[in-house]
C-alpha positions as CSV (number, residue, x, y, z in Angstrom):
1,X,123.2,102.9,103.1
2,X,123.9,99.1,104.0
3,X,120.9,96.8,102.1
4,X,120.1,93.4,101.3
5,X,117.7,92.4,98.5
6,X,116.8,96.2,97.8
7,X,113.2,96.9,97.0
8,X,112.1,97.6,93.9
9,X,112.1,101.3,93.5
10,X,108.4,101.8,93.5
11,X,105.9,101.4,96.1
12,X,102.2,101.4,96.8
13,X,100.8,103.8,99.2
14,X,96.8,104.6,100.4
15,X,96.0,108.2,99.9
16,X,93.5,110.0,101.7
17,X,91.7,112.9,99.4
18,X,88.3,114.9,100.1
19,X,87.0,111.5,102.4
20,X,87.8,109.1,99.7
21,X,91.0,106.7,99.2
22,X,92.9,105.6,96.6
23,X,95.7,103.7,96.2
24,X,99.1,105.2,94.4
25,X,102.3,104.4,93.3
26,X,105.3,106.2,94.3
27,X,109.3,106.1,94.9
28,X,110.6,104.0,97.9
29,X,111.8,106.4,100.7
30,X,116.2,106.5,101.1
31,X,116.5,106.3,104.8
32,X,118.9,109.1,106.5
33,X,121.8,109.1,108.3
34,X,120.3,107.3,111.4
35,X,117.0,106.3,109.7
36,X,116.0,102.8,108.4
37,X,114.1,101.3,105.8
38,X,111.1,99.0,107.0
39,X,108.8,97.0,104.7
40,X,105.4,97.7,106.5
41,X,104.3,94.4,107.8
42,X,100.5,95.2,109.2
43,X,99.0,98.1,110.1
44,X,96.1,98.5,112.6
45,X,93.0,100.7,112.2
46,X,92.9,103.2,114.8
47,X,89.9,105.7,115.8
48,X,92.3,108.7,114.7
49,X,92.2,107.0,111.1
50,X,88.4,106.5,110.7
51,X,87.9,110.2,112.1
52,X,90.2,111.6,109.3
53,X,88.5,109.6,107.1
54,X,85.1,110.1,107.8
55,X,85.6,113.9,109.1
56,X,88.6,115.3,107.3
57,X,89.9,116.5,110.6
58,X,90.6,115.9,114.6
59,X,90.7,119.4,116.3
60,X,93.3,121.7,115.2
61,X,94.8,118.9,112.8
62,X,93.1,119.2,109.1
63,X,93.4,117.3,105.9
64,X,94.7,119.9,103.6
65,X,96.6,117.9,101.0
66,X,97.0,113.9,100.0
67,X,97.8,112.2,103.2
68,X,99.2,108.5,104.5
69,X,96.6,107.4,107.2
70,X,98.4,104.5,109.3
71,X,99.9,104.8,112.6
72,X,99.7,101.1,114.4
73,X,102.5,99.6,112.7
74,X,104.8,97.2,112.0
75,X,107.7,95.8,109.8
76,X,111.0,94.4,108.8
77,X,114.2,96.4,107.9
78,X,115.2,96.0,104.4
79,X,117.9,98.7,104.7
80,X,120.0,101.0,107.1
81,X,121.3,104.8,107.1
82,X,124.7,105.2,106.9
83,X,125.5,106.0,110.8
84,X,123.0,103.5,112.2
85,X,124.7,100.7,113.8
86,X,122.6,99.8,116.3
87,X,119.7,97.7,113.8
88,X,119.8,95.3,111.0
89,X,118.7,94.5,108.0
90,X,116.0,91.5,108.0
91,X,114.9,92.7,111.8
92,X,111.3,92.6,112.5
93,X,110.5,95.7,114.4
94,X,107.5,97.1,116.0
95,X,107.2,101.1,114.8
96,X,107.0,104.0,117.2
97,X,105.2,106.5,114.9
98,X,107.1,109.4,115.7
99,X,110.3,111.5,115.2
100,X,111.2,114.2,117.8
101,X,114.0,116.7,117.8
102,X,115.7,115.5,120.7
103,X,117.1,118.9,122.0
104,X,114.0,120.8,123.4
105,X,113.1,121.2,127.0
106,X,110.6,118.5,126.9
107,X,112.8,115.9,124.9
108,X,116.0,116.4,127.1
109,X,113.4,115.3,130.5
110,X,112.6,112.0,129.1
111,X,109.0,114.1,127.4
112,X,109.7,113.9,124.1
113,X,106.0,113.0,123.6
114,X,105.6,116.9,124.2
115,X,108.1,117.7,121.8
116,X,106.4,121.2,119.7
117,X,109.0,119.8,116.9
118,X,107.1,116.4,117.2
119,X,106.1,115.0,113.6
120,X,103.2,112.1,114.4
121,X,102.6,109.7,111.4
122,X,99.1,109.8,110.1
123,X,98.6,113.5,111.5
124,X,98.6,115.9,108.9
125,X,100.5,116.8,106.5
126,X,103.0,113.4,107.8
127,X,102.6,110.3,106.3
128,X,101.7,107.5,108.1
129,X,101.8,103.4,107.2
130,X,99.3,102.6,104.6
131,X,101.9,102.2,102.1
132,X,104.6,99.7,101.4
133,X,108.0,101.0,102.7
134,X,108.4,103.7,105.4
135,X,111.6,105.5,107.0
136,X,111.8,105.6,110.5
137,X,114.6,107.1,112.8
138,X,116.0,103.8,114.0
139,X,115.6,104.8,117.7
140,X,112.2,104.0,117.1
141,X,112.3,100.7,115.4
142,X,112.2,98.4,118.0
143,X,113.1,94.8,117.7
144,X,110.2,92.6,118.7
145,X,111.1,88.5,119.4
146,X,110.0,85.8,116.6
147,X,106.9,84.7,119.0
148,X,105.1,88.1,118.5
149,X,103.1,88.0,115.0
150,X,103.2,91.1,112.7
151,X,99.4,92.2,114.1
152,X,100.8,92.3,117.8
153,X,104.0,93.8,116.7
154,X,101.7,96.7,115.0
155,X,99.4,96.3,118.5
156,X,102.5,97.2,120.5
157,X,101.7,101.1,120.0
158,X,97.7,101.1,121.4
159,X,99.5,99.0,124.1
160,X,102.1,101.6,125.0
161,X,99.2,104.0,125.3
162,X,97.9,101.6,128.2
163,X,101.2,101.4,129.7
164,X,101.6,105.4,129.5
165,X,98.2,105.7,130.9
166,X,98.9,102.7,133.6
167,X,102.4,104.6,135.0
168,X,100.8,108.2,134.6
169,X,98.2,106.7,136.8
170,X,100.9,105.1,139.6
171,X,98.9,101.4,139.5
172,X,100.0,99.3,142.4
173,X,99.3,96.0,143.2
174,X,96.0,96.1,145.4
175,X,94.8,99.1,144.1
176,X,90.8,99.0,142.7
177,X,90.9,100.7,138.9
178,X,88.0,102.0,136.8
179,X,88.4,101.6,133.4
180,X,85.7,103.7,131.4
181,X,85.4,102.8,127.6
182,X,85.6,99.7,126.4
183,X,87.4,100.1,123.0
184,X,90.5,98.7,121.8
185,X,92.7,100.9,124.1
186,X,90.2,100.6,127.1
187,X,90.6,97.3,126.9
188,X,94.2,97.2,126.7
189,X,94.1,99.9,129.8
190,X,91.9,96.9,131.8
191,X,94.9,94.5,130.7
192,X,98.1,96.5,131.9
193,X,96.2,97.5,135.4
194,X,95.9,93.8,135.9
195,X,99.4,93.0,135.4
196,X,100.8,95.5,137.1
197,X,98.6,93.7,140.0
198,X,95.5,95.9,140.9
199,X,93.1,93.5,142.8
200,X,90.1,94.6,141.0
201,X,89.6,96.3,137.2
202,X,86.2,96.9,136.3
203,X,85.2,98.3,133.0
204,X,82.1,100.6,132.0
205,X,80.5,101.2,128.7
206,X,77.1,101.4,126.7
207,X,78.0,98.9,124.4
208,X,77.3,94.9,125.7
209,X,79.0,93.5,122.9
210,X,82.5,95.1,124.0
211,X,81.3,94.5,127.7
212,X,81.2,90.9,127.3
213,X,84.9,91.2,125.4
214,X,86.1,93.0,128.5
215,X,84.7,89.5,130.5
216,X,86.3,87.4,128.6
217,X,89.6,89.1,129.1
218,X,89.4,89.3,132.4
219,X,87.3,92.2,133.4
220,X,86.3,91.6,137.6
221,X,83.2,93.6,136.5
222,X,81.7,95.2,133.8
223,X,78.8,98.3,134.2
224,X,76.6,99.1,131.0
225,X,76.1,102.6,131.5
226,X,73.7,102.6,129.2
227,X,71.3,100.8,131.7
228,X,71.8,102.2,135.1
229,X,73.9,104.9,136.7
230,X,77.8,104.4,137.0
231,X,77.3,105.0,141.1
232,X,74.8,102.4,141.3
233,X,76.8,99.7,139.9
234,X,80.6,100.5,141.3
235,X,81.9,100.8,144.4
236,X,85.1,103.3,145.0
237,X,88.1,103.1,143.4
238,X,91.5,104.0,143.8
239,X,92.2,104.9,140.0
240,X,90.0,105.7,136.7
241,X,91.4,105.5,133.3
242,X,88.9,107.8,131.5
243,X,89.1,106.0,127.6
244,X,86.0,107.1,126.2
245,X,86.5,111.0,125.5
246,X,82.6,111.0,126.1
247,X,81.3,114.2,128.5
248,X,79.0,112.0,130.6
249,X,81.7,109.4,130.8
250,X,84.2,111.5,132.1
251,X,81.7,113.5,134.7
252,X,80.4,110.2,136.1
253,X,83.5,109.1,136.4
254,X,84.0,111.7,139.5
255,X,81.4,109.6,141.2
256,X,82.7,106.4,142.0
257,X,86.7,108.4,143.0
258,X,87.9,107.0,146.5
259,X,89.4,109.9,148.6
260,X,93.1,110.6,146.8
261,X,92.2,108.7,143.8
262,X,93.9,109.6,140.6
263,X,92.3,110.3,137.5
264,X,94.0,110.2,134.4
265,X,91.9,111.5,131.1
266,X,93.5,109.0,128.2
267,X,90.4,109.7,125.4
268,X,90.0,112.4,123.7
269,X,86.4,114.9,124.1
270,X,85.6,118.0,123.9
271,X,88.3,120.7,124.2
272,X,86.2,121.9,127.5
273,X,83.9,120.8,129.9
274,X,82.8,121.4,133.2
275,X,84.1,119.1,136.2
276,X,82.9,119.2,139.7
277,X,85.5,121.1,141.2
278,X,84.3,120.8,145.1
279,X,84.2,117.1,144.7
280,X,88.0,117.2,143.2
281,X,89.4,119.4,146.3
282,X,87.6,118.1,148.9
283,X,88.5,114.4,148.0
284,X,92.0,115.7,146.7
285,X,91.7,114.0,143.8
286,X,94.7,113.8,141.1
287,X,93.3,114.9,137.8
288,X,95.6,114.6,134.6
289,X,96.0,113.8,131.4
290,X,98.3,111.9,129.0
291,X,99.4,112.0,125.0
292,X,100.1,109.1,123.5
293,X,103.4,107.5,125.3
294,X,107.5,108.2,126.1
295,X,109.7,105.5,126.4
296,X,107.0,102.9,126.9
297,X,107.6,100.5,123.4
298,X,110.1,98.4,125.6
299,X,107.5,97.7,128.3
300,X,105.1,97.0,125.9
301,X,106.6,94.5,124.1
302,X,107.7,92.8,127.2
303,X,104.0,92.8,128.5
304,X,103.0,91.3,125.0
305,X,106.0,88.8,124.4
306,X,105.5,87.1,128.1
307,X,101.8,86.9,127.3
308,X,100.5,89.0,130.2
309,X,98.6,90.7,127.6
310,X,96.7,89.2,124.2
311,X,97.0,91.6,121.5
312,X,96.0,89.1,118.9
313,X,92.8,88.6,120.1
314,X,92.1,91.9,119.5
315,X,92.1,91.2,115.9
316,X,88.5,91.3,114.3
317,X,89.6,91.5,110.3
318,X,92.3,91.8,107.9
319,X,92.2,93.5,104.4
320,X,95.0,94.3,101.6
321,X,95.7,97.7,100.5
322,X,92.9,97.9,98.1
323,X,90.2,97.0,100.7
324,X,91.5,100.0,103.2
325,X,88.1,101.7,103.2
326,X,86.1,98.5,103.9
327,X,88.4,98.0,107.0
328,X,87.8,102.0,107.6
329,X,84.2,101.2,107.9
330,X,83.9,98.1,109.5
331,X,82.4,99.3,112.5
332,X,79.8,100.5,111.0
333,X,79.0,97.2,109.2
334,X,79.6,95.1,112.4
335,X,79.2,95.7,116.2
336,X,81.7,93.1,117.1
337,X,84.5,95.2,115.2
338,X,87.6,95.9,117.4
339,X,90.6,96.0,115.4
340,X,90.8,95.8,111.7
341,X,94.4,95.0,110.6
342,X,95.7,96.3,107.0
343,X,98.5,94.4,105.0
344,X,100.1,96.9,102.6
345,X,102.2,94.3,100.9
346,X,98.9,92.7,99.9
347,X,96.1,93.0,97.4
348,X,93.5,91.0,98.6
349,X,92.7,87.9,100.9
């Protein structure tokens, strides 16, 4: 293992138990053969975390022991396994969250994303970033340029969702995209559909506070649901990027399809629900869905480092270690809440 200034041997870490939190010390991870050793830098709050926390639980995937929450991520290498040569020590890295095998069907055609043999940070029983040090195959550590900040560094995985979502969808410049849901990857979905050059990206939602965020970044139109139909307030578009998981969402959505439009389900809803089938063959619509993201962090961090898309202005609070649950709950406390950001190398601001 090659090091510089080695960590002390102890480090903090946020424990989930029975819907409470806690923070505990243990020993600092030894990277593998072709891990490394990252000091976690900031970690972003996703929905995933908040349901865990609040629920114990997201579909088949249940809290059953202590467990890491943390999955938006970000860090420095402090130190590197003994056959990685391709990293170094003192690099600032954005973290994708995952480690696949690498020799299944599904890996070997570029999917490792569908890998059965996948291990997810912050889905039970793995680990994820609330805690001080983490080990990460070095593949996945990806070097991010000085002019990124540790929050859009950890930003860089809710991004690649967008991108996944954006090439899953085939965006091209010209086409009109419907973005429904207006939440921090909704609104990153709105971002990469405009740089990859549609000529108009509306987005829908019930909530006017993340409507008017979607303005200011750039939205053509925005459509409060809430208020009036979906058909009554969009013309037909060429692409949907379904980001709300909600039922009515995702049916309305069928409504405002152009002929051949492609519609790619990115939240997740209800394990079933009924679609209007006779709309989807007679238009021949392209229905599909897409899990989180392969072989999208490199895109991502060039979309974010030439500034076609603001990740730092996603950023609605920051809390240490200790104050984990208050940024767990802040959108309950406050409607403008986006993106709380966690520091595990800190206590308290």
């Amino acid at each position: 293992m090659t090091t510089t200034s080695a960590p002390s041997d102890q480090t903090r870490s946020l424990l989930l138990r029975e819907h409470e939190v806690a923070v505990q010390p243990g020993p600092v991870p030894e990277p593998g053969p072709h891990q490394v050793l990252i000091e976690v830098a900031a970690v972003g709050i996703c929905g995933s975390d908040v349901h865990y926390y609040e629920h114990g639980r997201i579909a088949d995937f249940v809290v059953e022991a202590p467990l890491v929450l943390g999955h938006e991520a970000s860090g420095t290498i402090r130190a590197l396994g003994s056959a990685v040569d391709d990293r170094a020590v003192g690099q600032r890295v954005a973290m994708e969250p995952q480690e696949t095998c690498g020799r299944c069907t599904q890996c070997l055609a570029g999917r490792y994303n569908l890998c059965p043999h996948v291990q997810f940070f912050a889905t039970p029983p793995v680990d994820g970033a609330f805690t001080q040090y983490v080990v990460l195959d070095s593949s996945r550590a990806h070097p991010v340029p000085d002019s990124l900040s540790d929050e859009a560094a950890a930003l860089i995985e809710p991004l690649s969702v967008a991108v996944a979502a954006a090439r899953k969808a085939r965006i091209e410049p010209g086409d009109r995209v419907l973005v429904t849901g207006a939440g921090p990857v909704g609104l990153l979905c709105a971002d990469v559909a405009r740089a990859r050059g549609a000529a108009w990206v509306g987005v829908s939602d019930t909530n006017d506070t993340r409507l008017e965020v979607a303005r200011r970044r750039g939205a053509s139109q925005t459509a409060n649901v809430a208020t009036a139909p979906l058909e009554s307030q969009v013309e037909a578009v060429d692409v949907i990027l379904e980001c709300s998981g909600a039922t009515p969402a995702v049916q309305a959505a069928f409504g405002v399809a152009a002929p051949a439009a492609r519609v790619v389900l990115v939240g997740l809803g209800a394990p079933a629900m009924e679609l209007p089938v006779a709309t989807i063959q007679v238009k021949e619509l392209e229905v599909t869905g897409v899990f989180r993201y392969a072989n999208c962090y490199p895109a991502a961090i060039g979309l974010a480092a030439s500034d076609a898309v603001d990740l730092d202005g996603l950023v609605t609070g920051k809390f240490g270690l200790e104050q984990v649950e208050e940024a767990l709950t802040a959108s309950r406390r406050d409607p403008h809440s986006l993106k709380p950001v966690v520091y595990p190398g800190t206590e308290r601001f």
